[in-house]
PLY file of the C-alpha trace (Angstrom):
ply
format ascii 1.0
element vertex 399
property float x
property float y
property float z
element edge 398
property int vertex1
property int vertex2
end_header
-49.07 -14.53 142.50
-45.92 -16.48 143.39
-43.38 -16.97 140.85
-40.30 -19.42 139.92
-38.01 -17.29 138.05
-35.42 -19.26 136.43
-32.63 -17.39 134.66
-29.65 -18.37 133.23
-27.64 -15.49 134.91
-27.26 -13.18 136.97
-28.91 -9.87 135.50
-27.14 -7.93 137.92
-25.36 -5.85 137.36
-28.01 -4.88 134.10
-25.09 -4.03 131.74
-25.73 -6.08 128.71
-28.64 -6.85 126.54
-29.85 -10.06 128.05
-28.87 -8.75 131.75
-31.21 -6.16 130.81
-33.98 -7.50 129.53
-34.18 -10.04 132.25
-33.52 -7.07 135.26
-36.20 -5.45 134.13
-39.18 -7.86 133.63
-37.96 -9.17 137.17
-38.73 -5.54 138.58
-41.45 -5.02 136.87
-43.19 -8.67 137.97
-42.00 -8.07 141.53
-43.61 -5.06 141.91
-46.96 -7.10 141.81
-46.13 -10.72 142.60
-43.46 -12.85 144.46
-40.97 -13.94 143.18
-38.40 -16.93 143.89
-35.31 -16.96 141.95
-32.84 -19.58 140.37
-29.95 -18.49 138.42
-26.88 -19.44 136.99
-23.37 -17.76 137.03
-19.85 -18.28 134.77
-18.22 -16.86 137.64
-17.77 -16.59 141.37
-17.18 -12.87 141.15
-21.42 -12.58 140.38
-22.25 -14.05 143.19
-21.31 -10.67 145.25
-24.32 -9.14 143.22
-27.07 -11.43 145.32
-27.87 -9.07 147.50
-28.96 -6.71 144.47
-31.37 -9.60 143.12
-32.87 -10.31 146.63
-34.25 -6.53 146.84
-36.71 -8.23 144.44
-37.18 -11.51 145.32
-38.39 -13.69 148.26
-35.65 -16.19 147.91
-32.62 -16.37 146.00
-30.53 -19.30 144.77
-27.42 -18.94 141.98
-25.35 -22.12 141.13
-21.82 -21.96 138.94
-21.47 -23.29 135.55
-18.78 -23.96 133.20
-17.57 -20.57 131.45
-18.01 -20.09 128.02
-14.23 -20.42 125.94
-11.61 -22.33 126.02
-11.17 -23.61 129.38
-11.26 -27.13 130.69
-14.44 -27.40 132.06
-16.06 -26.18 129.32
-14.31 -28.34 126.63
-14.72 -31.22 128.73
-18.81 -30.37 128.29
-18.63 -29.81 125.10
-16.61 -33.14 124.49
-19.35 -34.86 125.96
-22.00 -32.97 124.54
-21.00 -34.86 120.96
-22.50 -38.11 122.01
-25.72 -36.09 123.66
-29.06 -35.21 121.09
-29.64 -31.78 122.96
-27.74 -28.62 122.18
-24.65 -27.66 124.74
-26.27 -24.47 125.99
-29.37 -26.78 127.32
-26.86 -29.58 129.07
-24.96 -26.91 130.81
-27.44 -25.41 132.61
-29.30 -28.89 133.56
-27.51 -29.53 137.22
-28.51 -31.92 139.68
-28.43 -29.20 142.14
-30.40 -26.45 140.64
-33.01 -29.44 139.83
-33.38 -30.38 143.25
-33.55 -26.83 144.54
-36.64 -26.33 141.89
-38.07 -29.46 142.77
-37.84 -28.48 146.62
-39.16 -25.10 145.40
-42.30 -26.27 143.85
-43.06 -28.56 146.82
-42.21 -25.68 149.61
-44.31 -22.73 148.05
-47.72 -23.15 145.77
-46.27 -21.70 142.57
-48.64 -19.57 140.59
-46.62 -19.70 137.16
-43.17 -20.60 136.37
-41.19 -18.05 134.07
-38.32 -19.71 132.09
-35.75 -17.03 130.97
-34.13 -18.75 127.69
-34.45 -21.67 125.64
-31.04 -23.33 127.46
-33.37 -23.98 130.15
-35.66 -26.21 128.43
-34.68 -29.49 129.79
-36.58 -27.88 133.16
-39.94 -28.24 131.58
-39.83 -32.31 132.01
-39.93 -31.35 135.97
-42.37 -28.67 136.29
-45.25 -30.92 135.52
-48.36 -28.71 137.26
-47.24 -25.18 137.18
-47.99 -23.20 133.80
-44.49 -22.77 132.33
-44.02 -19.32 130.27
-40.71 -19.15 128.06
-38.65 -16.24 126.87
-37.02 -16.46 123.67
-34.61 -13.49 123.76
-33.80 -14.83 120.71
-34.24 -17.20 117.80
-31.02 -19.52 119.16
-30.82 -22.33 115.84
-30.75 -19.00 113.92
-28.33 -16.92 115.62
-26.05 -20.13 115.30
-26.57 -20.79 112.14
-25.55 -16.68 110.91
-22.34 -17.32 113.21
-21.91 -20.58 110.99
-22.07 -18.98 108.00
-19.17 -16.69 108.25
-17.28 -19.00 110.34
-14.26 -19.10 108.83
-12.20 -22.06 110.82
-13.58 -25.24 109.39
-13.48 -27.18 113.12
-15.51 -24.72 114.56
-18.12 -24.24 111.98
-18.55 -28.12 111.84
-19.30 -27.62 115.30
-21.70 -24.60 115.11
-23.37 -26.63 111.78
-24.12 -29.67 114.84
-25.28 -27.27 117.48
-27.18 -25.39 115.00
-28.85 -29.18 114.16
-29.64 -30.02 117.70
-30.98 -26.50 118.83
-33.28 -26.26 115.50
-34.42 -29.64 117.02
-34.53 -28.98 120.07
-36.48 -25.58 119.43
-39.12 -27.85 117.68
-40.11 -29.47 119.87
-39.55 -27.87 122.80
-41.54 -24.84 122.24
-44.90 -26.51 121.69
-44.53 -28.08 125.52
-45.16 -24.17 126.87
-48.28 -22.72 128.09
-46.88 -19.53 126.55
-43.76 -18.62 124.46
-42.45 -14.96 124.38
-40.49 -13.44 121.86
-39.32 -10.10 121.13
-40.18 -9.42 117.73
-42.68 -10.21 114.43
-39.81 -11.71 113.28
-39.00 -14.47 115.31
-42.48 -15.14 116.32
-43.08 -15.94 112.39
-39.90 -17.51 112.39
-40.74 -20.24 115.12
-44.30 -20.00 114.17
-43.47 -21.59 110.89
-40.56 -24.18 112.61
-43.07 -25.63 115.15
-46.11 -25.62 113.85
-48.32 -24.22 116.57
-49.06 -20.48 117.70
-48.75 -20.34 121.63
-46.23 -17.47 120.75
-46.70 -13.58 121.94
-44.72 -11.06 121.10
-43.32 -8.77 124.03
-40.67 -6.71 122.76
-37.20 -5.91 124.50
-38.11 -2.26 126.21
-35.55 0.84 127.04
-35.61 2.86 130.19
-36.30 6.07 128.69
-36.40 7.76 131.78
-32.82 6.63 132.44
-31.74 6.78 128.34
-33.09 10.49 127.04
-31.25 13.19 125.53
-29.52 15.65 127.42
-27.58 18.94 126.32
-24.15 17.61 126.48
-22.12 18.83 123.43
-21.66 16.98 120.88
-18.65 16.16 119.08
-17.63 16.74 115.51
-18.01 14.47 112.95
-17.72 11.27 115.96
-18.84 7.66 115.82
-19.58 5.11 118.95
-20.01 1.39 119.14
-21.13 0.02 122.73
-20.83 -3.65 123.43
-18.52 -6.15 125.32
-16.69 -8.11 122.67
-15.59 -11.11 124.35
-18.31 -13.30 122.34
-18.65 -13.77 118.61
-21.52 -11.24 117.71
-19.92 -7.93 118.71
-16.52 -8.88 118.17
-17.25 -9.63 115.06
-19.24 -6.51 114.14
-16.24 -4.59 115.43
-13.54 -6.00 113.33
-15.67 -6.00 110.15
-16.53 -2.39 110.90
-12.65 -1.61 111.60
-11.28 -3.73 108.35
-13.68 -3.24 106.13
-15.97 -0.16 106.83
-13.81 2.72 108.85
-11.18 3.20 106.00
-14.07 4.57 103.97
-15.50 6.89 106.10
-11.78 8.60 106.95
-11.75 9.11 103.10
-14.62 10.78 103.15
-14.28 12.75 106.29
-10.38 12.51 107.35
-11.31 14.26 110.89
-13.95 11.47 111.67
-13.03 10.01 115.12
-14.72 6.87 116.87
-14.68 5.17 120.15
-15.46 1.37 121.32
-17.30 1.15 124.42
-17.23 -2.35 126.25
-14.73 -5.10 127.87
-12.55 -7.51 125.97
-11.83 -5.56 122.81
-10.61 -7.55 120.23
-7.25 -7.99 118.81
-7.75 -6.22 115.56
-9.23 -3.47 117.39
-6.58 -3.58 119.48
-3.73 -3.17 116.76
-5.79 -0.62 115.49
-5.92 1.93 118.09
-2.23 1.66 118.66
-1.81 3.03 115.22
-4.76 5.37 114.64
-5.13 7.80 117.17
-8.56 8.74 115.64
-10.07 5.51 117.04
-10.22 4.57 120.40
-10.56 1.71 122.79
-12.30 2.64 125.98
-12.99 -0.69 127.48
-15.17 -1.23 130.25
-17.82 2.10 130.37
-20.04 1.61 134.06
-22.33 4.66 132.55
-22.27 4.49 128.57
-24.94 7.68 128.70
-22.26 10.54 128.05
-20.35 8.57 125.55
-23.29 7.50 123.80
-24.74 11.43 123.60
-21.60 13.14 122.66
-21.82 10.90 119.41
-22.73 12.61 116.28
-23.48 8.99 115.18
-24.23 5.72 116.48
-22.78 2.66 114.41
-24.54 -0.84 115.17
-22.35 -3.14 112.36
-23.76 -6.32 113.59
-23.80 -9.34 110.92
-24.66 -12.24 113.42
-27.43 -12.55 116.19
-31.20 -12.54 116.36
-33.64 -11.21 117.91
-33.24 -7.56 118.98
-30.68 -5.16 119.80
-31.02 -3.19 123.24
-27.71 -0.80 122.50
-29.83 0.31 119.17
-32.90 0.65 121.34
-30.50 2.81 124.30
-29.12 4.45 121.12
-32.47 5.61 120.09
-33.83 6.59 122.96
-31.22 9.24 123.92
-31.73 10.56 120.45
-29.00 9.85 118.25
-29.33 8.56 114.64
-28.55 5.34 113.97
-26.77 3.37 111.37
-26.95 -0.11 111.24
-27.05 -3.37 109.87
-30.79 -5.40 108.68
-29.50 -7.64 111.59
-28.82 -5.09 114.07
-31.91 -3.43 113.37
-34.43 -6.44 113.05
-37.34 -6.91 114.95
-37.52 -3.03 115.36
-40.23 -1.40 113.98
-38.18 1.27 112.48
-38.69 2.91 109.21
-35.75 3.25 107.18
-34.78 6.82 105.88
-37.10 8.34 108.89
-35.60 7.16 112.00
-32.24 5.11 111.42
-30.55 4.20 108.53
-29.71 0.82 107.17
-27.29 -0.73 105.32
-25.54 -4.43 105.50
-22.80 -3.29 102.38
-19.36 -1.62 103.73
-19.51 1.12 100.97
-23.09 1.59 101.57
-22.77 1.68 105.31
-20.05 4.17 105.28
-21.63 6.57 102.72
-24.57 6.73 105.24
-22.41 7.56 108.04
-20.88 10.19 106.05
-23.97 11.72 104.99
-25.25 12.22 108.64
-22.35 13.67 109.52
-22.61 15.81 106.42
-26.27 16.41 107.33
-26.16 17.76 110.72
-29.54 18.94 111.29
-30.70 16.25 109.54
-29.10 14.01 111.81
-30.42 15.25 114.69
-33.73 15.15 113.22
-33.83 11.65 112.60
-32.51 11.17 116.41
-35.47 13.20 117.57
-38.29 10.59 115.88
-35.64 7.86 117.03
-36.69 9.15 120.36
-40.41 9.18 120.03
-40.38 5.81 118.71
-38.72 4.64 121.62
-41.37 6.54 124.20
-44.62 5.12 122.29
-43.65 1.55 121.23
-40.42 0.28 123.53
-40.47 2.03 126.91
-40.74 -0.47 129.85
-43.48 1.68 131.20
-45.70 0.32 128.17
-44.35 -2.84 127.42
-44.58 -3.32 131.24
-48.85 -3.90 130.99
-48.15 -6.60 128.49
-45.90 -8.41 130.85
-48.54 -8.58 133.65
-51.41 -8.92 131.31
-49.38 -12.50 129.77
-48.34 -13.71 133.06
-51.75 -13.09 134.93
-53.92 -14.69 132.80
-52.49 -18.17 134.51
-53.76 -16.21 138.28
-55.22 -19.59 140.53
0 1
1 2
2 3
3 4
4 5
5 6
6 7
7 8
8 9
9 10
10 11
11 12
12 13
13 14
14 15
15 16
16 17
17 18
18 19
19 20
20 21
21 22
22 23
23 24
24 25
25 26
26 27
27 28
28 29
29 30
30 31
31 32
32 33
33 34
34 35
35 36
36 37
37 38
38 39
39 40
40 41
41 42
42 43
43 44
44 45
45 46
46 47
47 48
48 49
49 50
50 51
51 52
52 53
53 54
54 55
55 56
56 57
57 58
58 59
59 60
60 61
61 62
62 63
63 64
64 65
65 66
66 67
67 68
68 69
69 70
70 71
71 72
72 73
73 74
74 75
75 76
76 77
77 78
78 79
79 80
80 81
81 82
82 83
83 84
84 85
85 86
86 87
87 88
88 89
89 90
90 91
91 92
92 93
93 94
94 95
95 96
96 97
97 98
98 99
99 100
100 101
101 102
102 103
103 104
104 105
105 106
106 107
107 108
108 109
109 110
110 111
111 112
112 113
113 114
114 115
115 116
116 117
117 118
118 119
119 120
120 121
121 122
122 123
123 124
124 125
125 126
126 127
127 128
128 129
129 130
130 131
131 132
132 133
133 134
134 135
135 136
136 137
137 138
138 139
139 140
140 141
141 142
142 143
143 144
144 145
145 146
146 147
147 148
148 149
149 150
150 151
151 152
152 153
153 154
154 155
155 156
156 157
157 158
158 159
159 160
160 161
161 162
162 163
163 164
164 165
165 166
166 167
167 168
168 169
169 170
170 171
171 172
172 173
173 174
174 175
175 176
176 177
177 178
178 179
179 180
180 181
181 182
182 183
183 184
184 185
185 186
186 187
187 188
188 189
189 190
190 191
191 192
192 193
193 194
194 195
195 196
196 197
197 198
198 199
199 200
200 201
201 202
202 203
203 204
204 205
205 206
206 207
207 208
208 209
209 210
210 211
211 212
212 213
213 214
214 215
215 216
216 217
217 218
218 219
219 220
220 221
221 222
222 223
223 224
224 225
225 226
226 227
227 228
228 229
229 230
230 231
231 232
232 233
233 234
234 235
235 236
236 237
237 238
238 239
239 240
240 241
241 242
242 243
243 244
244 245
245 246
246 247
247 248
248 249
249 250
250 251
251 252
252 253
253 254
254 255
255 256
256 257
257 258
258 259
259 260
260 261
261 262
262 263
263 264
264 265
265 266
266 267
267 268
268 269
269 270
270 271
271 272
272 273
273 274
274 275
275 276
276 277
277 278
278 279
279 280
280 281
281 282
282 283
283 284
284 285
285 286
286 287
287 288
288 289
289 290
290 291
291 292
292 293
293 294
294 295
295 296
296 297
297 298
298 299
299 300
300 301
301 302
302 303
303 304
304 305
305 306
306 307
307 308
308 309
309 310
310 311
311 312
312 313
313 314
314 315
315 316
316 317
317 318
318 319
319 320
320 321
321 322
322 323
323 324
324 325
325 326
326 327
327 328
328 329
329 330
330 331
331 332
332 333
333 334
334 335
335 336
336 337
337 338
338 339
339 340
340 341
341 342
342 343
343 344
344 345
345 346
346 347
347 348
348 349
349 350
350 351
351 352
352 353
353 354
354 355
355 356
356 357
357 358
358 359
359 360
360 361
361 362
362 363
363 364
364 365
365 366
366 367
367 368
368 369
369 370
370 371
371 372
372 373
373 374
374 375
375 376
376 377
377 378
378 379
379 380
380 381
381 382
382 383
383 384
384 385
385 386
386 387
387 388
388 389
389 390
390 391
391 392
392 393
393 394
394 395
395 396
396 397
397 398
């Protein structure tokens, strides 16, 4: 089959959730089909990394939009996204040049299936008229919005979040129905748009692990340590950091005064910032190419995340390399986890520090729980059985 990927980055290199969710059901589809490729990037430095998407593809094209913060190009868009009825994400990604390069796409090669990667590329579907169109929600986008509205606390910006959340909740509506197919990653948001569009072309294909690459390995591990891995340079993670830091860490080092813990990932965040220049016990590491040996010589793995949707690929990395898990209802959602058996959960700062405490208290018991963290991973979320249900969804559209 030939295929029209459309992504809104570049997944390379695969070093964050979406990046590697969207790296891997691009391998896994080019290993059957072909596939042609149009991307986005925030910045020129990603456009080194074509060479590493064209191992996969037949053709590649990338085109530079405006990056996300406070920069003029990307206020501009936003300015004039106030006057526009679709959501900023979907206006930013709808150039005159990447149209024309689809159009010219569809008219050069006899496309088998288009696969959309992300509801900010909606606005495409009014030009692929013939070709089946398949969608991935990586996640539920009016929602995640609306949970960073909710604890927005500067009143401009959440007036702006409550109108984006408006327009994407709109847009979602009726958007979704226009797709031959819509996957999602979980129950959760399936039911969730389910109920918000009022149809059921929906299927659930969940975010996978590598466990071949994530498994546990005999490093030692350290005493009584925690570790967070994510990039905090957008709201989510930052803001699971510094709620974990101000509101969550002081309770543990009352319980355990040796516990140490280290943040994993770029742009750490102010508060965590002022915090390791005080408190030698935590740690800011930045930037980690390989997060494996950090990740495994962790007595525990802390996923503090308040905001999102859909689900979390550092808990599913976390798991697979066997280490127990506490987290948030959000951080764990859409994973079919069982509570108590194979990660713990808790969304209350006293509660989510006493169950850090007791796994470190609980040693074998900790590394109990990250052994059936494990097996979950190998039956239900490794790529090598997720990857049937990706072939299965998209070759059912075969000419």
């Amino acid at each position: 089959m030939k295929i029209l990927f459309l992504s809104t980055e570049n997944p390379y290199p695969p070093d964050g959730g979406h990046h590697l969710r969207t790296f891997n059901v691009l391998k896994i589809l080019a290993k059957r089909h072909q596939i042609y490729f149009v991307g986005f990037a925030q910045d020129k430095r990603e456009f080194k990394y074509i060479p590493e998407i064209k191992r996969f593809c037949e053709t590649v094209d990338i085109y530079e939009v405006s990056k996300t913060g406070y920069n003029k190009s990307f206020m501009l868009l936003a300015c004039k996204n106030l006057f526009s009825r679709y959501p900023l994400i979907a206006r930013r990604y709808f150039t005159q040049e990447a149209r024309e390069r689809v159009e010219q796409l569809l008219d050069q090669y006899s496309i088998d299936v288009v696969h959309m990667d992300m509801l900010a590329l909606g606005l495409y579907r009014r030009i692929l008229k013939d070709a089946p169109v398949i969608l991935t929600n990586h996640n539920v986008e009016s929602l995640r919005i609306y949970r960073w509205m909710q604890i927005e606390k500067n009143l401009f910006l959440k007036s702006f979040l409550f109108y984006q959340y408006l327009k994407l909740r709109a847009f979602e509506q009726g958007i979704c129905p226009k797709f031959d197919r819509c996957i999602v990653v979980s129950e959760y948001d399936k039911n969730y748009l389910k109920g918000l569009c009022g149809n059921d072309n929906f299927v659930v294909i969940p975010n996978g692990v590598d466990t071949r690459y994530f498994k546990p390995e005999s490093a030692e591990v350290k005493k009584d340590h925690l570790v967070w891995v994510g990039g905090m340079t957008g709201p989510y993670n930052s803001d699971a950091v510094d709620f974990f830091i101000q509101k969550i860490w002081s309770l543990v080092k009352d319980k355990v005064p040796g516990a140490t813990v280290d943040f994993a990932g770029g742009g750490p965040t102010q508060t965590l910032r002022n915090k390791a220049s005080e408190d030698h016990s935590v740690q800011a590491l930045g930037f980690v190419p390989d997060i494996r040996p950090i990740v495994q010589r962790a007595s525990v793995f802390i996923a503090p995340i308040r905001i999102g949707s859909g689900t979390k690929i550092k808990v599913l990395n976390a798991m697979a390399q066997g280490k127990p898990v506490v987290a948030t209802t959000t951080a764990a959602e859409g994973i079919d986890v069982a509570p108590g058996e194979n990660i713990l959960i808790a969304d209350d700062p006293k509660e989510f520090a006493e169950k850090i405490v007791y796994l470190l208290s609980h040693e074998r018991l900790a590394r109990e729980m990250g052994t059936r963290a494990r097996e979950l991973m190998e039956k239900k979320y490794s790529w090598d059985v997720i990857s049937d249900d990706i072939h299965r969804t998209y070759e059912n559209y075969k000419k």
